[in-house]
N, C-alpha and C positions, 0 to 999 in steps of 0.2 A: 268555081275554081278549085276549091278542095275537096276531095273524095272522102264521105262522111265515114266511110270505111278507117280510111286512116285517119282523121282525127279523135273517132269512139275509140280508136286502140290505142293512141297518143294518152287518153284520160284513164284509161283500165290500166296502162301496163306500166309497174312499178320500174321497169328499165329504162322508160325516159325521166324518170325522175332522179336526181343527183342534189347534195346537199353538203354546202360544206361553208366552215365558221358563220351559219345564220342564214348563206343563200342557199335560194333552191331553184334549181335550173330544168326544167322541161327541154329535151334536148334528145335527138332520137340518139339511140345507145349509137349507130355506126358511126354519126357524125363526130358522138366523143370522141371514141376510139381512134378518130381520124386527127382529131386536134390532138388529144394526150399524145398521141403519134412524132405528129409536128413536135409537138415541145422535146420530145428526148431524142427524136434524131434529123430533126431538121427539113425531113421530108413528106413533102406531099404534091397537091395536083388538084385540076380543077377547082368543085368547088370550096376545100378547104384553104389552096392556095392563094383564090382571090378574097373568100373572107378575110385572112389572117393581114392582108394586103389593103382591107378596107376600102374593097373596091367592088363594094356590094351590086354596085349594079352588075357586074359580070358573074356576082355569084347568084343573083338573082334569075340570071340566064344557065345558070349550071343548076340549081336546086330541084330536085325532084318535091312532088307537092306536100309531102310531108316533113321536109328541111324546111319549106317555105311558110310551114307554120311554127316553124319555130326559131325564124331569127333570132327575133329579141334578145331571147334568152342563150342562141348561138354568140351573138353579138360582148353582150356580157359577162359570158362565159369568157370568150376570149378574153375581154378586159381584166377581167378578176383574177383567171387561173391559168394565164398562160404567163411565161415570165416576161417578164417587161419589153427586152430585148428584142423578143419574137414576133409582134405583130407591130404595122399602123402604116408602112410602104411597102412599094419594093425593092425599093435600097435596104430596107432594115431586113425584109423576109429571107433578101439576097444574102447581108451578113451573117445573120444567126445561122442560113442553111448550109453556108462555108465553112459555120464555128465548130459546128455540130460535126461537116464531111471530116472536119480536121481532128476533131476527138475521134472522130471511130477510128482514124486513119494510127493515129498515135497508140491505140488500144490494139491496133492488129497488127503491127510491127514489133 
């Protein structure tokens, strides 16, 4: 199922690794970039939108093979470092992504 390719360069490359107060997250760089994303402005898609949603099996259908080796640590990523608010439905994904439209909204007025 996983292409040995990308999980040797998942273990070489210091961009999947992230560390912070004690955790350390193996996590491929795009897929942070894609939650840190979520957390300051509320948007995304696909498979960041149905992680954050905790509706794994649809992100499981979104994942390319190398997100797919690295749930786990996608999973608790979001638990740890995303603010509380942001993830665990999509009534919650719905509000923060409203809270968020409405800060920018208020910042460019």
């Amino acid at each position: 199922m996983f292409d040995n390719e990308d999980e040797n360069k998942a273990k070489r490359d210091p961009e999947y690794y992230y560390e912070k107060d004690g955790r350390t997250y193996c996590i491929p760089p795009y897929i942070r970039r894609g939650l840190d994303g979520y957390a300051e402005h509320g948007q995304s898609g696909g498979f960041i939108r149905a992680a954050v949603q905790n509706d794994f099996a649809t992100a499981l259908g979104r994942a390319d093979s190398t997100t797919l080796m690295h749930l786990r640590d996608i999973h608790w990523y979001i638990q740890n470092e995303l603010p509380g608010d942001s993830h665990g439905s999509p009534e919650i994904v719905k509000a923060y992504a409203d809270k968020k439209r409405k800060e920018r909204e208020k910042t460019d007025s």
